[in-house]
C-alpha positions as CSV (number, residue, x, y, z in Angstrom):
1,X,22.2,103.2,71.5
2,X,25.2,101.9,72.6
3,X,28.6,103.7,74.0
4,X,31.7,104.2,71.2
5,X,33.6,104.0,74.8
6,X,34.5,100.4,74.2
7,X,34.3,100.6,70.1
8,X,36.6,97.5,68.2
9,X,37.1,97.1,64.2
10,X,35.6,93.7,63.1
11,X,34.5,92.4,65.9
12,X,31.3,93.8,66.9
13,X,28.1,92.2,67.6
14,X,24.9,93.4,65.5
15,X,21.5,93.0,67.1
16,X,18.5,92.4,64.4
17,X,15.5,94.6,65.0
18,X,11.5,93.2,64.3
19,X,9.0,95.7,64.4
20,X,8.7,97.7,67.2
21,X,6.4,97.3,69.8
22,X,5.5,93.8,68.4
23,X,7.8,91.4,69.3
24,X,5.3,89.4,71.3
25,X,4.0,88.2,68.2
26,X,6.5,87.7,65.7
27,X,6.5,84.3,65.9
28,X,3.2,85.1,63.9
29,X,4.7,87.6,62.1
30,X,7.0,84.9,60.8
31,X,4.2,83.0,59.4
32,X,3.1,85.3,56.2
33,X,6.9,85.8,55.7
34,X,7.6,82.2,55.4
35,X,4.7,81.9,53.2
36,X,6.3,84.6,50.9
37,X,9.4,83.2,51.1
38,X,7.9,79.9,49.6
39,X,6.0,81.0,47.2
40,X,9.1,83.3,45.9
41,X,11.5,80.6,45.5
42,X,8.7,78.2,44.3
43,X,7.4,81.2,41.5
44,X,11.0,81.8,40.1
45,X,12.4,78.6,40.3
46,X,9.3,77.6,38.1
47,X,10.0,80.1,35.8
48,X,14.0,79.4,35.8
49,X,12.8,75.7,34.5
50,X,10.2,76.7,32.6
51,X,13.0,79.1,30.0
52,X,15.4,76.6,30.4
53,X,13.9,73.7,29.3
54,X,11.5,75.0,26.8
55,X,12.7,75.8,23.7
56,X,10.5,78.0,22.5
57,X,11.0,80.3,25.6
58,X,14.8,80.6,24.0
59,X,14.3,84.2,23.6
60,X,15.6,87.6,24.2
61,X,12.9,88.8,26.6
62,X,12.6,85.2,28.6
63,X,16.1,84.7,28.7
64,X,16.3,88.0,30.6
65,X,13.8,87.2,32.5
66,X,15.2,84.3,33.8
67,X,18.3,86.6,34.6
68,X,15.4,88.6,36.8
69,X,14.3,85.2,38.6
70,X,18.0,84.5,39.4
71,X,18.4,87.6,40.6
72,X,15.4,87.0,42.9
73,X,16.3,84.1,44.2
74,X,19.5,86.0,45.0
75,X,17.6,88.0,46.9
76,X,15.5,85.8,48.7
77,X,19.0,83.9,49.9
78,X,20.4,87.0,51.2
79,X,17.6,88.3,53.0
80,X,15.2,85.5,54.2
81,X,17.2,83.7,56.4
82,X,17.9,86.5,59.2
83,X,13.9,87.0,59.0
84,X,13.1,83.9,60.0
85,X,16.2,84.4,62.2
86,X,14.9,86.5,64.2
87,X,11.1,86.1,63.7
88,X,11.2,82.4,63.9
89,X,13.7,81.2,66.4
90,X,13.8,84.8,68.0
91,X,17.8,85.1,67.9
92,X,18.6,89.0,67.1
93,X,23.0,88.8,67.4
94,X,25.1,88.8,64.1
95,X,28.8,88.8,64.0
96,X,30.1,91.2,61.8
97,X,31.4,89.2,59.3
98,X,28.5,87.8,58.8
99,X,26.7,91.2,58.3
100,X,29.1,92.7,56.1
101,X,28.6,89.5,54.2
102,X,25.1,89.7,54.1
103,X,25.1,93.3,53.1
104,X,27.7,92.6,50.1
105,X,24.7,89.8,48.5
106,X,21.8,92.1,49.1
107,X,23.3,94.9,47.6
108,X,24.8,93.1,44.6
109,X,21.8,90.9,43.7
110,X,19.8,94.4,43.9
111,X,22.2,96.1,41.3
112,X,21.7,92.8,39.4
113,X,18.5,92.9,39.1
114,X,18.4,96.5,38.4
115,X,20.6,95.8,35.6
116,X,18.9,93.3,34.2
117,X,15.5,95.8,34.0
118,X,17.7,98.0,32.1
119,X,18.9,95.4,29.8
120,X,14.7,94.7,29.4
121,X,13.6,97.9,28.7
122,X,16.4,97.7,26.1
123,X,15.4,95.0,24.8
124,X,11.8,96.1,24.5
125,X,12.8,99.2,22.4
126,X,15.0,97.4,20.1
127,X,11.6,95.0,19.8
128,X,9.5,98.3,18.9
129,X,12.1,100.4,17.4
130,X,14.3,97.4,14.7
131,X,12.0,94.9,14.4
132,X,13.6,93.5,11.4
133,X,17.3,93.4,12.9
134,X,16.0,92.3,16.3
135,X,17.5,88.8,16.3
136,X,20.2,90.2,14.5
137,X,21.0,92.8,17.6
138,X,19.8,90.9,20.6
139,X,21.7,87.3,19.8
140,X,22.8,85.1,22.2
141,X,26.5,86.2,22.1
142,X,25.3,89.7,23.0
143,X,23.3,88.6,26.3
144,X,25.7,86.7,27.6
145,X,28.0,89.7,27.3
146,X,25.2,91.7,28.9
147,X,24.5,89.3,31.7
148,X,28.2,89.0,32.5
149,X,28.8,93.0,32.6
150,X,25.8,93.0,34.9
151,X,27.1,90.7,37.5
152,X,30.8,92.4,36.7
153,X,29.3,95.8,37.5
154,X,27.3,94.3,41.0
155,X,30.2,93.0,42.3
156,X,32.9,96.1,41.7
157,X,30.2,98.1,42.8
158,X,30.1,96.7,46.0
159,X,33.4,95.1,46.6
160,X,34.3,98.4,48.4
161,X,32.4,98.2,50.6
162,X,33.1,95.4,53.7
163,X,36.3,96.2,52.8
164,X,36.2,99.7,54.0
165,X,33.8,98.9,57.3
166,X,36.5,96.9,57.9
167,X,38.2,100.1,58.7
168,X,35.7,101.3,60.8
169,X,34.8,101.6,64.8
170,X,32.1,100.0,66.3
171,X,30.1,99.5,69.6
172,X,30.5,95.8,71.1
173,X,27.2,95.5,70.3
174,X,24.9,97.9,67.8
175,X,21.4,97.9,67.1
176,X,20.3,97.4,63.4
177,X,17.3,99.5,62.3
178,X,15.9,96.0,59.8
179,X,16.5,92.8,60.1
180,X,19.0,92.3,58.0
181,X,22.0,94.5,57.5
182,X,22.4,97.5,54.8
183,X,25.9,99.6,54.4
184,X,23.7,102.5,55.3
185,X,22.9,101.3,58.4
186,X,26.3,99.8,59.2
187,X,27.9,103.0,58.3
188,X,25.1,105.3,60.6
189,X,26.2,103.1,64.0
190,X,30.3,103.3,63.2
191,X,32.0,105.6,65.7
192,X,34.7,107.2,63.2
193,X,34.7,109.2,60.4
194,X,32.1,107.4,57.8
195,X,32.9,110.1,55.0
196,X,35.0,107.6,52.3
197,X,32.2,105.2,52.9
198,X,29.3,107.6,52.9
199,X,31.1,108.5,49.2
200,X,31.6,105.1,48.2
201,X,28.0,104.3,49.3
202,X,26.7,107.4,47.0
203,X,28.6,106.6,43.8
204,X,27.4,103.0,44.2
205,X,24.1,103.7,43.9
206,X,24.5,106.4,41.5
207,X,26.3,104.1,39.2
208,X,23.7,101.4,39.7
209,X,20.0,102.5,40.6
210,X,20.3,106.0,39.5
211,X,22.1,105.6,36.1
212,X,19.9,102.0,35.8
213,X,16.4,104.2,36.6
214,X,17.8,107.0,34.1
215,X,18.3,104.8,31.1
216,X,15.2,102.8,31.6
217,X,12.8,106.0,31.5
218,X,14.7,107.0,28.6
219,X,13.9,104.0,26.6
220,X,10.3,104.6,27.4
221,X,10.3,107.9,26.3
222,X,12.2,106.4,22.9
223,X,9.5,103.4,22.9
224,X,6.5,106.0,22.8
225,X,8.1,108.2,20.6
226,X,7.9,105.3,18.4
227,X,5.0,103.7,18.9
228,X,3.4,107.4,18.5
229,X,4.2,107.4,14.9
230,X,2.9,104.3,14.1
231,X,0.1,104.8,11.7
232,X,-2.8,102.3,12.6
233,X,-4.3,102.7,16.6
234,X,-4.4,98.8,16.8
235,X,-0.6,98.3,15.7
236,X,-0.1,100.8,18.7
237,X,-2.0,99.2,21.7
238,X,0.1,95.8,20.6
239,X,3.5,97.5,20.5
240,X,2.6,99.1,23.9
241,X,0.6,95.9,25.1
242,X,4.1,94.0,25.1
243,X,5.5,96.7,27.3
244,X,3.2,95.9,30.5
245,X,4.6,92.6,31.9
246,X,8.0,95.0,32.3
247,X,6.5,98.2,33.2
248,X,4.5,96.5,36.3
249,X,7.6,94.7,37.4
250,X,9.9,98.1,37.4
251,X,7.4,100.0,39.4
252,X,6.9,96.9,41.7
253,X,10.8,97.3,42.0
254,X,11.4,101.3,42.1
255,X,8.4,101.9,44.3
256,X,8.7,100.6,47.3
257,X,12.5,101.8,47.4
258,X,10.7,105.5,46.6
259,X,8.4,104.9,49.5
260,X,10.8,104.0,51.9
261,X,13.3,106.6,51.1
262,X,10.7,109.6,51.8
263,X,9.7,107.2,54.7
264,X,13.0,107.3,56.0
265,X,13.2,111.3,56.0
266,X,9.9,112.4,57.0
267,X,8.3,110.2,59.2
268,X,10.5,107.9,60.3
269,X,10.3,108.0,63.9
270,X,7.2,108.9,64.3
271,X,5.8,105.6,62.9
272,X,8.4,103.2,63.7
273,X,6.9,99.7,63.0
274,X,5.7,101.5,59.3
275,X,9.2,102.0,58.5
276,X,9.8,98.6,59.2
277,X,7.2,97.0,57.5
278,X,8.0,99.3,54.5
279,X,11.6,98.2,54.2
280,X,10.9,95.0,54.5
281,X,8.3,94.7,51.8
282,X,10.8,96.4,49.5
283,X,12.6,93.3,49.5
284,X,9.7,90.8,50.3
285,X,7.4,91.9,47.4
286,X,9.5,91.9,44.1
287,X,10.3,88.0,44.3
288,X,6.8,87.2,44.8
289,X,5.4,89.3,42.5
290,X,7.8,89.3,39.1
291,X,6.6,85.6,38.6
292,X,2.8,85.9,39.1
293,X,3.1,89.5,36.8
294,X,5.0,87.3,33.9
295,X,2.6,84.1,34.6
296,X,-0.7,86.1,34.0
297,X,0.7,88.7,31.4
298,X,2.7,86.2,29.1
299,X,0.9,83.9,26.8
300,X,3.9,81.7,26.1
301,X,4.6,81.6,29.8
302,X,1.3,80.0,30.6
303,X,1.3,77.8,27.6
304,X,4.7,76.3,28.7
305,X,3.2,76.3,32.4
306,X,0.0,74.5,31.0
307,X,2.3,71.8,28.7
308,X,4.6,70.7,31.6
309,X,1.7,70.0,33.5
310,X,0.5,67.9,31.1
311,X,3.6,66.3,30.6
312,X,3.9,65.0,34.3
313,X,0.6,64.1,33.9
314,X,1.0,61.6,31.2
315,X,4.1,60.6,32.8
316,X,2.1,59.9,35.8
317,X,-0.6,57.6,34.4
């Protein structure tokens, strides 16, 4: 920890932190991330082409879903490049700008991609619920509006944000807890009052993860209230059966934010390069994973999958 004795606003110098004790080896540490980070930005960029250019993927749930891959690849911008940073080339210093900049796109495409999980569950109990009116509710008017209040929301959100660290003292040089910068941990290592930010930082996610996490187990509960009074067992498992792809992707996303939370209080300390590894995954495992979930539960996926292939197959002979 360094001194507040020779604190400036704006100017500081934050250090990126690996996992402890194993910075001898994170040059092979960097290795499995790069890997993810490939596969990620190969997975939903596949899927992004896939909806785009297939017309029979022109629906509700894909066209959301291809919100969810740009969200990811959001994510994979904003975080990936300080990891292989400071696992690849070993650098650990980041200017402040750069951090509060940094901070700003992680935390927005977060909130974006927990919006656009809300706007799926919605759209999955308008599916179950108004069957009949569903292209009639969902058209593609109404997403647009959706997607646009999403990224409307992320932004205001988080707007406040640099601007208010801005305000703030820091060392010369501070030492991040991840390696990559988050407004809690920016606001932990100021050296003046933190208590409009700490607010700010609370009503954020209040507005965005709590209110999104709210809403979605409330259209669940609406969802099986529904499906529970459908008649026939087999008209059940179907209704439900469409509900998986988006149920495995919000616990893949709420999860690991759970884990690291109660990490983060109880144990923190204690197991160092655990909380480390946990916070990292948190934003390492969502991009990977939202692809291969959608790829092995959606038949309309793999078929489109299957048919490009085909197509650059023919094209190549």
């Amino acid at each position: 920890m360094f001194s507040c004795n020779t604190s400036t606003s704006g100017h500081s110098t934050f250090l990126l932190t690996g996992f402890p004790g194993l910075e001898a080896s994170h040059y092979w540490v960097s290795i499995p991330i790069n890997l993810i980070c490939v596969f990620s930005i190969l997975g939903n960029g596949i899927i992004l082409l896939l909806i785009c250019t297939d017309p029979a993927l022109h629906e509700p749930m894909y066209i959301f879903l291809s919100m969810l891959a740009a969200s990811d690849l959001g994510l994979c911008a904003s975080t990936f490049p300080t990891m292989m940073w400071l696992f690849w080339l070993g650098a650990r210093e980041l200017p402040f700008d750069l951090c509060a900049a940094q901070m700003f796109f992680i935390h927005a495409f977060t909130y974006v991609e927990s919006g656009v999980l809300l706007a799926m569950a919605f759209d999955r109990f308008v599916a179950i619920r108004e069957p009949l009116h569903y292209a009639t509710i969902l058209t593609h008017s109404a997403m647009a509006k959706v997607g646009a209040a999403i990224l409307v929301r992320a932004v205001l959100l988080n707007l406040p944000g640099p601007i208010l660290l801005r305000r703030l003292l820091f060392p010369q040089i501070s030492v991040l807890s991840h390696c990559y910068c988050l407004h809690c941990d920016l606001v932990g290592l100021a050296c003046s009052d933190t208590q409009i930010n700490s607010l700010v930082g609370l009503v954020s996610i209040l507005f965005s993860l709590g209110l999104d996490s709210s809403l979605i187990v409330l259209s669940y509960a609406l969802i099986l209230q529904t499906v529970l009074g459908i008649a026939s067992p087999g008209e059940q498992l179907k209704a439900l059966n469409t509900c998986v792809s988006h149920l495995c992707v919000v616990l893949i996303f709420y999860l690991p934010k759970l884990g690291l939370s109660v990490l983060h209080r109880v144990e923190k300390h204690s197991y160092p390069a655990l909380a480390v590894l946990m916070a990292n995954l948190h934003f390492l495992v969502p991009p990977i994973m939202n692809p291969i979930v959608y790829c092995i539960k959606s038949k309309k996926i793999r078929q489109s999958l299957l048919k490009h292939f085909q197509h650059k197959r023919v094209d190549v002979f």
